[in-house]
N, C-alpha and C positions, 0 to 999 in steps of 0.2 A: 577407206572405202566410203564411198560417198551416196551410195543408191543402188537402189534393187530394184529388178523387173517384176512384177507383181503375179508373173504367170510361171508355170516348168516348162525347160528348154528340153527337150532331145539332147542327145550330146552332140549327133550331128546339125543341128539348127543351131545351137552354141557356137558350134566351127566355122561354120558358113555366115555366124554375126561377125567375129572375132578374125574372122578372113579377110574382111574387107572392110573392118572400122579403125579409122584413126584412133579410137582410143581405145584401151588395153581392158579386157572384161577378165573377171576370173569366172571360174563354173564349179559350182556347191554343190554339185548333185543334183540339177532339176535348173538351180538359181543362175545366172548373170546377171556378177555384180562390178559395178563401173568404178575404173581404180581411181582413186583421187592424184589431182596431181602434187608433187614435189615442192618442197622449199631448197632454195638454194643452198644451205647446207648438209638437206637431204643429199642435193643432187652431187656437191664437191666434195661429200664423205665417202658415195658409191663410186664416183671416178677414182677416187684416193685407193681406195681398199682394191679396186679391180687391176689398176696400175701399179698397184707395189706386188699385187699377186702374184698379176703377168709378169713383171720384171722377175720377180724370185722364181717364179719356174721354168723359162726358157731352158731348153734342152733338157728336159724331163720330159716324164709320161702324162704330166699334169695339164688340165685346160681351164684359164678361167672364162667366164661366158658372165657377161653382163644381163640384166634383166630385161631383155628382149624377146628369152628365150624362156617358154612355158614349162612349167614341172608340172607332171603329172602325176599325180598321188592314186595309183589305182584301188587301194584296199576304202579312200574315202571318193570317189568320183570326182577327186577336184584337182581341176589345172590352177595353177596360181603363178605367180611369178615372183621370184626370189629376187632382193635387188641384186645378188652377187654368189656363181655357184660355181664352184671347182671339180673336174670329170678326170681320171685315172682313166688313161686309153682313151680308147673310141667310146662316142655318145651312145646310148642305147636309148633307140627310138620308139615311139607308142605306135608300134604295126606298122606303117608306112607314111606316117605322119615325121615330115620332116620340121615341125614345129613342137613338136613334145618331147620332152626326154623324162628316163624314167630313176637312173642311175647318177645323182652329186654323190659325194664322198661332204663337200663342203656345203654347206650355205649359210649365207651373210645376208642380216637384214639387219638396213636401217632404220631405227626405232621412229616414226610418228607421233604422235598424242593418239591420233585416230584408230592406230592398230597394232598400239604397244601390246594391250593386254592378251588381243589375238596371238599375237606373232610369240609371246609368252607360253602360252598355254594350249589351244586347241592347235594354232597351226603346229607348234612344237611336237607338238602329242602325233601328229598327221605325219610329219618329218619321221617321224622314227619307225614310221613302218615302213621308210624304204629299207631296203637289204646293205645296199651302200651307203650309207647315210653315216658319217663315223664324227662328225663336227659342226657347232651351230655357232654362229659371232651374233650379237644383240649389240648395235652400235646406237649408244645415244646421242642425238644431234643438238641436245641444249644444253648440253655439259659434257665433261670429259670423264665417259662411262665406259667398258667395254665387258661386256659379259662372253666367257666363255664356256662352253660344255663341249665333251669329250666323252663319246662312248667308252666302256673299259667290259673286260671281262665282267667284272661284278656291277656292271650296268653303268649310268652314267656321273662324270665328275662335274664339278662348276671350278672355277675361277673365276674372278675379275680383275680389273687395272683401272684405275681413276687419277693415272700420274702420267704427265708426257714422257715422264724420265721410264716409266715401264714399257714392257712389250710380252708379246702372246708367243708359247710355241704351239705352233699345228704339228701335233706330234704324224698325224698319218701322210702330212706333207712334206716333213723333215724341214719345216721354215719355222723361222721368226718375224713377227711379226711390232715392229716400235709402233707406239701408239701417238707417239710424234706425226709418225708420216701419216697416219690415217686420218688426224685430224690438222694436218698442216692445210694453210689457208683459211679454218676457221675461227673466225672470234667468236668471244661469250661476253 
């Protein structure tokens, strides 16, 4: 994240920026804030991870959705966009808002400098108050890291993998996931 507007948006003055701007804002509760762009092995880690998805769930109930598509965290007023999120069934939308969804199962983010500590901590914390919300990836893109968490009965698990020769099970997906292909194409 790169910049904030200095005033409180409405939600609906938020939607009607975010309607019609080339570049992708998130909304904080009042704030719109301008998302910073990509590095290359941001952007060939998020192709990787969304194309192994898609390929592993064809003919399932599973959807993966690229970060085009806004999450709306209603218990915190904040739309954000996940690089990478997985839907069980049909999308459930914010009211009639064909650009919000309210319902991942999954979501995959690739790690920044900018918005590691975020994407760690507050937005994590944010994530868990969806009701669907059963798995989170932390992919770092200047080394070969991959954090995982996994809601449980007695609340949630971590793992990680920092080997190509490992892989992830998304237990609520019934996949596996090699850490080969997620980072295949990039070097360190």
């Amino acid at each position: 994240m790169i910049a904030t507007i200095q005033r409180r948006y409405s939600l609906d003055e938020y939607r009607a920026i975010a309607d019609t701007s080339e570049e992708k804002w998130e909304y904080h509760d009042g704030e719109i804030i301008a998302m910073s762009g990509g590095t290359v092995k941001h952007s060939r880690i998020s192709r990787n991870i969304l194309n192994l998805l898609d390929n592993k769930l064809q003919n399932t109930s599973f959807e993966a959705i690229n970060n085009d598509l806004r999450l709306w965290i209603p218990d915190y007023r904040r739309g954000v966009y996940p690089d990478v999120m997985v839907f069980d069934g049909a999308l459930q939308f914010n009211g009639e808002r064909e650009d919000e969804v309210l319902n991942p199962l999954l979501i995959v983010e690739v790690l920044s400098p900018s918005t590691e500590e975020y994407d760690r901590t507050d937005k994590f914390r944010m994530y868990r108050s969806i009701p669907s919300f059963s798995e989170y990836l932390l992919i770092r893109q200047n080394k070969i890291f991959v954090e995982h968490y996994s809601k449980q009965a007695q609340g949630w698990t971590y793992n990680d993998c920092d080997g190509l020769n490992q892989s992830i099970l998304l237990k609520s997906l019934n996949i596996e996931l090699a850490i080969a292909e997620i980072y295949r194409g990039i070097e360190f």
